[in-house]
N, C-alpha and C positions, 0 to 999 in steps of 0.2 A: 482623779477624774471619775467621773458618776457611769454607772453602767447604764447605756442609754439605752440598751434592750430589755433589759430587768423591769423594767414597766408593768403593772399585769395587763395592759391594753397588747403587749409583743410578746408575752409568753408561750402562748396557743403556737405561735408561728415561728419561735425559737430556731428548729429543726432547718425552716424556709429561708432564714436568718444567714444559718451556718452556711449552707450552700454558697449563698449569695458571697460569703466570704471570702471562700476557697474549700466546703467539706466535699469528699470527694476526690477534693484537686488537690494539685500545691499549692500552699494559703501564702500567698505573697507579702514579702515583710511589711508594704506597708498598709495592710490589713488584718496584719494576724493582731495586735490589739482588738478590733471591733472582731473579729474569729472568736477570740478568746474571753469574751463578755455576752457573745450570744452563745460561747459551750457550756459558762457558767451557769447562765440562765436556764440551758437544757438540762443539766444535771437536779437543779433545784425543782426546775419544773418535774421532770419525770420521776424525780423519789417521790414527789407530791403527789404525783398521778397513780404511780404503781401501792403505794402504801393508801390511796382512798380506795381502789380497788380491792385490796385485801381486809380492811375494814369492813366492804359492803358483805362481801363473802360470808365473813365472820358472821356479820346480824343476820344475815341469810339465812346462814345453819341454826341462828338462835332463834328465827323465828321456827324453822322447824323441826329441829330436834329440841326443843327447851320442854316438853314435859317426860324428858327423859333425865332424872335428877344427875346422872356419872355426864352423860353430854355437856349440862349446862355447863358445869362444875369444868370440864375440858374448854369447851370456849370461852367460859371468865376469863379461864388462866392465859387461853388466847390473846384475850381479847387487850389483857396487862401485859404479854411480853409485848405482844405487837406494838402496844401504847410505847414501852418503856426504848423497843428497837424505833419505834418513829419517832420520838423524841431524838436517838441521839445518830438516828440516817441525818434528817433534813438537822439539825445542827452543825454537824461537820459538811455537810454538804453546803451549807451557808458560810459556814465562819471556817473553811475550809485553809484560807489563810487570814492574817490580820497583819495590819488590817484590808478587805474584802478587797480591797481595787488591787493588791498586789499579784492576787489570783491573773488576772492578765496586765500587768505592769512591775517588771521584776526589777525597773532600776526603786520603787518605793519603799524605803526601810518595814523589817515586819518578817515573818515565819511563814514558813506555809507546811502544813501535811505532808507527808511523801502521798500526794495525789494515789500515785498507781497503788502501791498498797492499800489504800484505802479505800477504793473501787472492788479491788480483789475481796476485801473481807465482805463489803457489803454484798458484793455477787453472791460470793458463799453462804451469808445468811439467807438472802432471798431465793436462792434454790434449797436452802432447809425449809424454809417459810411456805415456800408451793407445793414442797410434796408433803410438809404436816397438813396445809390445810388439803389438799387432792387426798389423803392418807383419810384421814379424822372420821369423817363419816360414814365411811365402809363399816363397820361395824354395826352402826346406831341404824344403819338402813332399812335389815330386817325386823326391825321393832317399830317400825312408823307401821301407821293403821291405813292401811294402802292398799289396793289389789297388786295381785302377786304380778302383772302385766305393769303397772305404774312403778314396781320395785325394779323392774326392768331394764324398763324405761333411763330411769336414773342410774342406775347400774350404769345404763349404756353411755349417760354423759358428763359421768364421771371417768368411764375408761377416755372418751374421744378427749377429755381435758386432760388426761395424763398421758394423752399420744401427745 
Protein backbone atom coordinates (compact mmCIF):
# COMPACT_ATOMS: atom_id res chain seq x y z
CA UNK A 1 0.00 0.00 0.00
CA UNK A 2 1.41 3.66 -1.03
CA UNK A 3 1.95 6.07 1.85
CA UNK A 4 -0.85 8.48 1.17
CA UNK A 5 0.80 11.27 3.47
CA UNK A 6 4.30 11.13 2.03
CA UNK A 7 3.04 13.55 -0.70
CA UNK A 8 5.20 16.74 -0.63
CA UNK A 9 1.68 18.71 -0.91
CA UNK A 10 1.19 16.69 3.26
CA UNK A 11 4.58 17.05 4.46
CA UNK A 12 4.61 20.56 6.06
CA UNK A 13 1.51 19.07 8.07
CA UNK A 14 2.82 15.70 8.84
CA UNK A 15 3.12 16.55 12.67
CA UNK A 16 -1.17 17.72 12.18
CA UNK A 17 -1.35 14.35 10.38
CA UNK A 18 -0.21 12.37 13.52
CA UNK A 19 -2.49 13.93 15.81
CA UNK A 20 -5.34 13.41 13.96
CA UNK A 21 -4.37 9.64 14.23
CA UNK A 22 -3.86 9.20 17.75
CA UNK A 23 -0.21 11.20 18.73
CA UNK A 24 -0.67 12.11 21.85
CA UNK A 25 -3.50 9.51 22.51
CA UNK A 26 -3.88 5.87 22.19
CA UNK A 27 -3.55 5.44 18.44
CA UNK A 28 -6.26 3.02 17.84
CA UNK A 29 -5.73 -0.31 15.95
CA UNK A 30 -7.58 0.67 13.18
CA UNK A 31 -5.55 3.71 12.66
CA UNK A 32 -2.28 2.97 13.63
CA UNK A 33 -1.41 2.01 9.84
CA UNK A 34 -2.33 5.72 8.63
CA UNK A 35 -0.29 6.66 12.43
CA UNK A 36 2.50 5.05 11.05
CA UNK A 37 2.89 6.65 7.50
CA UNK A 38 2.39 10.04 8.68
CA UNK A 39 5.50 9.17 11.57
CA UNK A 40 7.30 8.06 8.71
CA UNK A 41 6.73 11.00 6.74
CA UNK A 42 7.78 13.09 9.99
CA UNK A 43 10.96 11.42 10.41
CA UNK A 44 11.85 11.95 6.70
CA UNK A 45 10.48 15.36 6.68
CA UNK A 46 12.31 16.59 9.97
CA UNK A 47 16.02 15.13 9.15
CA UNK A 48 15.26 17.23 5.84
CA UNK A 49 14.41 20.16 7.92
CA UNK A 50 17.11 20.04 10.68
CA UNK A 51 20.09 18.93 8.30
CA UNK A 52 18.91 22.29 5.82
CA UNK A 53 19.23 24.15 8.71
CA UNK A 54 22.57 23.26 9.53
CA UNK A 55 23.74 23.58 6.11
CA UNK A 56 22.52 27.33 6.15
CA UNK A 57 24.56 27.94 9.41
CA UNK A 58 27.56 26.46 7.82
CA UNK A 59 27.53 29.04 4.60
CA UNK A 60 26.64 31.61 7.28
CA UNK A 61 29.96 31.11 9.01
CA UNK A 62 31.64 30.82 5.45
CA UNK A 63 30.39 33.82 4.39
CA UNK A 64 31.87 35.43 7.46
CA UNK A 65 34.64 34.03 8.65
CA UNK A 66 36.03 32.81 4.96
CA UNK A 67 38.97 35.35 4.90
CA UNK A 68 40.23 33.62 7.76
CA UNK A 69 42.37 30.83 5.83
CA UNK A 70 42.28 27.96 9.41
CA UNK A 71 38.22 28.97 9.42
CA UNK A 72 37.58 28.06 5.93
CA UNK A 73 39.69 25.15 5.87
CA UNK A 74 37.36 24.02 9.42
CA UNK A 75 34.02 24.63 7.50
CA UNK A 76 35.07 22.70 4.20
CA UNK A 77 35.65 19.98 6.43
CA UNK A 78 32.25 20.84 7.84
CA UNK A 79 30.72 21.32 5.22
CA UNK A 80 31.93 17.27 3.85
CA UNK A 81 30.99 15.48 7.14
CA UNK A 82 27.73 17.11 7.26
CA UNK A 83 27.37 16.20 3.47
CA UNK A 84 28.64 12.78 4.15
CA UNK A 85 26.26 12.45 7.74
CA UNK A 86 23.20 13.77 5.35
CA UNK A 87 23.73 11.48 2.94
CA UNK A 88 23.37 8.53 5.29
CA UNK A 89 20.55 10.41 8.04
CA UNK A 90 17.90 10.93 5.23
CA UNK A 91 19.00 7.32 3.67
CA UNK A 92 18.17 5.16 6.59
CA UNK A 93 15.72 7.42 7.45
CA UNK A 94 14.11 6.62 3.95
CA UNK A 95 14.91 3.05 3.37
CA UNK A 96 14.56 2.57 6.90
CA UNK A 97 12.97 -0.85 6.14
CA UNK A 98 12.52 -2.66 2.75
CA UNK A 99 10.95 -2.68 1.38
CA UNK A 100 9.50 1.24 2.56
CA UNK A 101 5.68 0.17 3.21
CA UNK A 102 6.79 -2.50 5.78
CA UNK A 103 7.76 0.52 7.93
CA UNK A 104 4.07 0.69 8.89
CA UNK A 105 2.66 -2.76 7.50
CA UNK A 106 4.52 -5.63 9.36
CA UNK A 107 2.52 -8.50 7.88
CA UNK A 108 4.72 -7.38 4.19
CA UNK A 109 7.82 -9.69 3.77
CA UNK A 110 11.27 -7.34 4.11
CA UNK A 111 13.68 -6.15 7.21
CA UNK A 112 13.45 -3.28 8.95
CA UNK A 113 16.41 -1.32 11.14
CA UNK A 114 16.05 -1.61 14.91
CA UNK A 115 14.18 1.89 14.55
CA UNK A 116 15.13 2.77 18.27
CA UNK A 117 18.68 2.33 17.78
CA UNK A 118 18.86 4.09 15.13
CA UNK A 119 17.15 7.25 16.40
CA UNK A 120 19.49 7.06 19.39
CA UNK A 121 22.70 7.19 17.13
CA UNK A 122 21.41 9.82 15.06
CA UNK A 123 20.36 12.04 18.24
CA UNK A 124 23.85 11.46 19.28
CA UNK A 125 25.39 12.85 16.17
CA UNK A 126 23.10 15.77 16.13
CA UNK A 127 23.97 16.88 19.56
CA UNK A 128 27.79 16.57 18.42
CA UNK A 129 26.69 18.47 15.32
CA UNK A 130 25.23 21.61 17.46
CA UNK A 131 27.76 22.02 19.87
CA UNK A 132 30.67 21.69 16.86
CA UNK A 133 28.72 24.10 14.98
CA UNK A 134 27.61 26.54 18.57
CA UNK A 135 31.62 25.52 19.36
CA UNK A 136 33.46 26.56 15.97
CA UNK A 137 33.39 30.21 15.88
CA UNK A 138 34.32 31.33 19.33
CA UNK A 139 37.64 31.38 18.35
CA UNK A 140 37.49 33.00 14.71
CA UNK A 141 35.39 35.96 16.57
CA UNK A 142 38.14 37.93 17.81
CA UNK A 143 39.73 38.20 14.29
CA UNK A 144 36.55 39.66 12.37
CA UNK A 145 37.12 43.39 11.68
CA UNK A 146 34.23 44.48 13.85
CA UNK A 147 33.77 46.99 16.73
CA UNK A 148 34.64 45.61 19.84
CA UNK A 149 30.55 46.41 20.78
CA UNK A 150 29.41 44.12 17.40
CA UNK A 151 32.04 41.36 19.03
CA UNK A 152 29.65 41.51 21.74
CA UNK A 153 26.98 41.47 20.37
CA UNK A 154 27.57 38.12 18.69
CA UNK A 155 29.34 36.84 21.59
CA UNK A 156 25.97 37.33 23.09
CA UNK A 157 24.03 35.22 20.33
CA UNK A 158 26.02 32.75 20.34
CA UNK A 159 25.78 32.21 24.21
CA UNK A 160 21.56 32.61 23.98
CA UNK A 161 22.01 29.71 21.09
CA UNK A 162 23.83 27.47 23.41
CA UNK A 163 21.44 28.27 26.32
Amino acid sequence: MRCSVCTSRWLPLTPVIEVKFGLGDAVRLDRLQSFLQSLYATVVAYGFTQLTIKFSILFQYKRIFGQTPAARKVVIGLLVWLSVYAAFCLGTSIITCWPVEKYWDATIPGACIDRSNLHYAIAGFNILNDLTLLIFPMPFLRHLHVTFRAKLVLVGVFACGGL
